[in-house]
N, C-alpha and C positions, 0 to 999 in steps of 0.2 A: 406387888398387886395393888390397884386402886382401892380405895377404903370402900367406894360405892360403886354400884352396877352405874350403867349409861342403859338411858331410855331410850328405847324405841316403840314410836307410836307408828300408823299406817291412816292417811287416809285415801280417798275414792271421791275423785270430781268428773263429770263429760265436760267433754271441750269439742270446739267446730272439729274437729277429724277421728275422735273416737274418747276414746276413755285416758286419764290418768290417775296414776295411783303415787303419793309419795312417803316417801320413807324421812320420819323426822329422828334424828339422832341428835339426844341434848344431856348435858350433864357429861360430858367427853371428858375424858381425863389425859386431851392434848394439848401439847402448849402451840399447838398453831392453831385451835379452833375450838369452843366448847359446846356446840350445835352444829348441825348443816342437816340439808333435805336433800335426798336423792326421789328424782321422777322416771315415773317409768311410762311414756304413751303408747299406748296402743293401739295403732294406728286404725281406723273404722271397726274397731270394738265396741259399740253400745251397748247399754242396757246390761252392764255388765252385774254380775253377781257378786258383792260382798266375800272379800275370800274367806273361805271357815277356819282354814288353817293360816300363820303367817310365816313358816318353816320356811319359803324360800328365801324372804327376805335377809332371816339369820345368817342363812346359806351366804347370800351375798356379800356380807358383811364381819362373817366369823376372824379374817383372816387377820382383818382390821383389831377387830376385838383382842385377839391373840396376841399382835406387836404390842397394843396397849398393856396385856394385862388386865384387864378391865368385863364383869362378867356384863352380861347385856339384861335387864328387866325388860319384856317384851308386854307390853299394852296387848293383852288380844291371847286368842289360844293358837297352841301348835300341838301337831298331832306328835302322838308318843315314839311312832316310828323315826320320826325323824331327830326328837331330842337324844334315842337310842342312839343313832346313827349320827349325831354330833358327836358324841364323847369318844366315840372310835374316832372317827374322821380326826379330832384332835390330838388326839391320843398318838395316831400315826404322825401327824405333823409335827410335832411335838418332840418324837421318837428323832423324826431325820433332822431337823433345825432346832436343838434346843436353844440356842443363844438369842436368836430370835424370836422362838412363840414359847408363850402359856397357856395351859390347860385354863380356858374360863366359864363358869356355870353359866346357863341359860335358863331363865326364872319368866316363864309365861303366865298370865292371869288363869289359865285353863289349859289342861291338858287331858286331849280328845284320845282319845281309847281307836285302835284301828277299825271297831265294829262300826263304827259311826260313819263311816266315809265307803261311798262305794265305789269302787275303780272303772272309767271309762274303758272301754274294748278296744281303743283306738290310740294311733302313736301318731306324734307328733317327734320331728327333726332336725336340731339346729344345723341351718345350712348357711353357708359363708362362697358360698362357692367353689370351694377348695379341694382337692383331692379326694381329703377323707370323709369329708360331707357329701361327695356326689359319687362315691363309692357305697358308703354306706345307704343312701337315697336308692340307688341301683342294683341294691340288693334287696330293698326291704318294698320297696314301693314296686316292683316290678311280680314280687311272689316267688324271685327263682329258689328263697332258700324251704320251700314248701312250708312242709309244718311250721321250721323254724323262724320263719319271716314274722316280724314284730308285724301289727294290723297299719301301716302309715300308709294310708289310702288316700286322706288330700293332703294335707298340710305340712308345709316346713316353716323354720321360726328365722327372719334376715334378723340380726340386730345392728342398728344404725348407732352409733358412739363405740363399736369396738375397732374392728377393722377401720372402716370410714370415720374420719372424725364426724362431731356432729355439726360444724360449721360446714362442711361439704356434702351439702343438697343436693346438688348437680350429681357429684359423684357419685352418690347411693343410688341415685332416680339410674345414672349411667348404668351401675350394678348391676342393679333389676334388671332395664331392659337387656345386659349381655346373658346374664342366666335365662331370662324367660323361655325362650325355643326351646331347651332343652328340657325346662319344667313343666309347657306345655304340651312337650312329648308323650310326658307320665301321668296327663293329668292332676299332677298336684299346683296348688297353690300357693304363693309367699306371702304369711301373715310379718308384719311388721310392727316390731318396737323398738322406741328410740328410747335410749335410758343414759344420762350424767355419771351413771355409775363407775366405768373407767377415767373419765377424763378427772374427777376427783384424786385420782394417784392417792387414794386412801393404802391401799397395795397394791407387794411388790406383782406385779402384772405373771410371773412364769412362775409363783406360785398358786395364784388366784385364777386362773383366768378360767376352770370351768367351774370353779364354784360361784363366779361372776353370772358364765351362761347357763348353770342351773337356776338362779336366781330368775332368770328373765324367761325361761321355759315355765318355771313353777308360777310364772302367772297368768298360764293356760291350763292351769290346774281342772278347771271348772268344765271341761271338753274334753283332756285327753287324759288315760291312762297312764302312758308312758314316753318317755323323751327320750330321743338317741343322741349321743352324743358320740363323732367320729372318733375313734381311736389313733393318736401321735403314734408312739411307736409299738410294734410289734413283740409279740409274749418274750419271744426269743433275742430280742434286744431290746429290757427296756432301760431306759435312766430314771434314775429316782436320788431325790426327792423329783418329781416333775408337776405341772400345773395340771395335766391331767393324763390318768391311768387307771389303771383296772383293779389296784390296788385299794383304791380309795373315791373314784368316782360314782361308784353305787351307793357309797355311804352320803352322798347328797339327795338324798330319796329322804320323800314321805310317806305317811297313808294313803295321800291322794293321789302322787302322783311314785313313776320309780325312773329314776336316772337309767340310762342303761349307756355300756361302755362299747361300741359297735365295733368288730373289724380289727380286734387285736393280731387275728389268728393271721394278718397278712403285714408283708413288706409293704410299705409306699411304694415299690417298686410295682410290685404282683396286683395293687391296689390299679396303676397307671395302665397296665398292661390289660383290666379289664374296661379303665374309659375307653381305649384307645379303640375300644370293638366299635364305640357309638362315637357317630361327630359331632352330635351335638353336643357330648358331655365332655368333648375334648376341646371344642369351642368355647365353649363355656368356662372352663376351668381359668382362675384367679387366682393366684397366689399371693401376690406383692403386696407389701404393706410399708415400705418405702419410697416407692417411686411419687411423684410428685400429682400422676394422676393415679388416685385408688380403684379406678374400675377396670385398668388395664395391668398390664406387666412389663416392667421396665426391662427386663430381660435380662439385667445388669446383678439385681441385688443377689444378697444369699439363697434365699429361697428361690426365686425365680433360674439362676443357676441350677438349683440341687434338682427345679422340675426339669428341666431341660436335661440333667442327665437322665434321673427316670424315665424319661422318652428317651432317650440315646438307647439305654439298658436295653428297652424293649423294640432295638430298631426304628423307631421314629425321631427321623434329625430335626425337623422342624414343622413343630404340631400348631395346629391352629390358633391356640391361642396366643401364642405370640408373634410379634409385626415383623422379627427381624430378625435374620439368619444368625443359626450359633456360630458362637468366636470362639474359640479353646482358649483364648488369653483369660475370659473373663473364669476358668477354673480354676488356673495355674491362679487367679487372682481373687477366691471365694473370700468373701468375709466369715469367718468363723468364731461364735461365742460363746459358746459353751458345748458340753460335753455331749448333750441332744442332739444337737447340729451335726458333730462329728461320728455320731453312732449312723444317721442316718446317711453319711457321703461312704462308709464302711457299709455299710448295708449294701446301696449301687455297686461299688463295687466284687461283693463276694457275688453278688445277683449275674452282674456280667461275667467276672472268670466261671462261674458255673458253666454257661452258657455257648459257654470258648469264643468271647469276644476278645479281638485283639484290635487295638484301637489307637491311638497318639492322644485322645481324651481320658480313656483309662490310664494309659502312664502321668498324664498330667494328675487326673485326679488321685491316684495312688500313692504320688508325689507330698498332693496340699495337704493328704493324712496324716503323712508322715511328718509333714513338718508342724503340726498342730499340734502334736503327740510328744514330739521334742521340745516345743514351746510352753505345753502343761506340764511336762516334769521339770523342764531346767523353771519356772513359776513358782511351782510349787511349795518351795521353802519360802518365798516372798509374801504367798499368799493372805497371810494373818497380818502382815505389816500392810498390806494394798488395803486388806479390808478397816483396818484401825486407822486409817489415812482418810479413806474416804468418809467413815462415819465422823471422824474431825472435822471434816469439811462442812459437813451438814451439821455441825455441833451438836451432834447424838451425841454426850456425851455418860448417858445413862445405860444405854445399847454398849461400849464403850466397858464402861465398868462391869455390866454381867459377863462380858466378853472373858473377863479380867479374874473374875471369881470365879467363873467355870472353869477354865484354863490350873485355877493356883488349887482348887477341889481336887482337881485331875489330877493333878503334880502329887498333892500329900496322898491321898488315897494310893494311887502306884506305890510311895515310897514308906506306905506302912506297913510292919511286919505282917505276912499274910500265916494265919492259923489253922 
């Protein structure tokens, strides 16, 4: 652990297109940096209000903290709900990756009492364009789940630096206009913020990444209640440790605002199956984050594949959003990287044999499982050597050593007499 916390301060400037907020981090206890400032704009935001709380910030940066070891002193108050809800939230990460994170305090100037904050009646939604975000949009902004529909009556939140880099203007602007028809159907609107926050690779991105877009929801704190955030995978298959689940995505909640985990209760599959009622939201749909242009779908990569089955599943060979007819090589040819990936091409498939589809896609895809499956066991035993290779590379050699003492703890503890 670091001898001293790292500072973080907040300020609040207007600039010609709306408001920016940045996050100063100094006193870092890393050897590649002992300062830097993350910005977060937002885009035709004026006259913004001073945030009372700076909880999402923390949010955004916990994950960081945690590789370090390092507790954070926070300039500013944060409400009590959410310092609660840090010590779990670590607590659990902690639990699944110990070699990697530490349990670290959070020491705010003030700490606001939940009475003090009163919750807005209205929800706000991060939307990326993507399955789970225009699933979950289509159930909450439309009223079908009655009672249960959270209040998301205008607004969804794009963020420009996650999906889309932020040198790619063109392509964000491209974004927008592919989703608008379909936003403009529900009358809601896309509030935009651009934030440095990813492209710093402060973290590993498939642990962080909704406490990243809680971070950047929580600074629409001053308007909305609450945030949705689409749910990855479903109750009944999830992976874990994962960057975002239901396990631990409500513990990114404050007083002011509350994360909420949308759309567990469904497959991607069962998910696709209800855009595929509306064409616009089938138009609209984005998945790619490889392809060279970010506003469309290269139709090649993993994901863009795994949509193209989900439409298969649900009888739809080739849906709008994509330019160019399915190829079965490019199955037989998916790129697969971890254990998420493969839960969710097992999901399509049990969705299809349900259904009594017989297919040459299905045995293709049946096939890439299998072989992924044999490639993580015969792995397996190599695994600890890939990972101590690779942290070599990077001359972690501190990472390297915990690794090392966790490991030789494990060994004598097994091999002492148990009483």
């Amino acid at each position: 652990m670091a001898e001293r916390p790292m500072d973080l301060h907040v300020s609040q400037d207007g600039t010609l297109d709306g408001s920016r907020r940045t996050v100063f981090l100094s006193n870092i206890d890393d050897r590649d940096r002992r300062d830097l400032a993350i910005f977060f704009d937002l885009l035709d935001e004026r006259n913004l209000p001073i945030p009372r709380a700076l909880d999402g910030f923390v949010f955004g940066i916990v994950f960081y903290a945690m590789r370090l070891g390092q507790d954070i002193r926070v300039h500013g108050a944060m409400s009590a709900a959410a310092l609660r809800n840090l010590r779990e939230f670590q607590e659990a990460w902690v639990r699944w990756k110990p070699s990697r994170y530490n349990k670290v305090e959070i020491i705010p100037d003030t700490v606001l009492g939940d009475a003090v904050f009163t919750r807005k009646d209205e929800a706000i939604a991060a939307f990326s364009g993507g399955v789970d975000s225009i699933f979950t949009l289509l159930r909450h902004a439309t009223g079908t789940l009655g009672l249960g529909s959270y209040p998301l009556k205008h607004s969804v939140l794009m963020v420009h630096g996650f999906d889309v880099p932020l040198s790619e203007l063109k392509q964000f602007d491209a974004l927008r206009e592919r989703t608008e028809p379909f936003l403009r159907e529900l009358k809601v609107t896309a509030k935009t913020i651009r934030t440095n926050l990813k492209e710093l690779a402060l973290q590993s991105w498939e642990d962080s990444f909704s406490s990243q877009l809680a971070c950047c929801l929580h600074n629409y704190a001053h308007d909305f209640g609450y945030a949705l955030i689409g749910s990855s995978e479903p109750y009944d298959a999830l992976v874990l440790p994962w960057g975002s689940n239901p396990a631990t995505d409500y513990l990114l909640s404050g007083s002011a605002l509350r994360i909420v985990h949308d759309g567990a209760g469904y497959s991607r599959t069962q998910k696709v199956e209800t855009l595929a009622q509306n064409p616009l939201a089938s138009a609209a749909v984005k998945v790619c984050w490889e392809g060279k242009e970010t506003h469309r779908n290269c139709g090649i990569c993993e994901k863009c594949v795994r949509t193209r089955l989900n439409y298969l599943a649900v009888g739809i060979a080739d849906p709008a959003c994509f330019d160019t007819p399915f190829d079965l090589a490019t199955v037989k040819a998916i790129n697969l990287r971890n254990d998420a990936q493969c839960a969710e091409l097992i999901s399509i498939a049990t969705y299809a044999k349900a259904k009594g589809i017989e297919a040459p896609w299905l045995k293709a895809l049946e096939a890439r499982i299998r072989r992924y499956q044999s490639d993580a066991r015969a792995g397996r035993y190599s695994l600890l050597a890939r990972k101590t290779y690779r942290l070599a590379r990077e001359g972690n050699w501190r990472e390297i050593r915990k690794r090392i003492e966790t490991k030789f703890k494990a060994a004598v503890a097994s091999s002492s007499p148990q009483h």
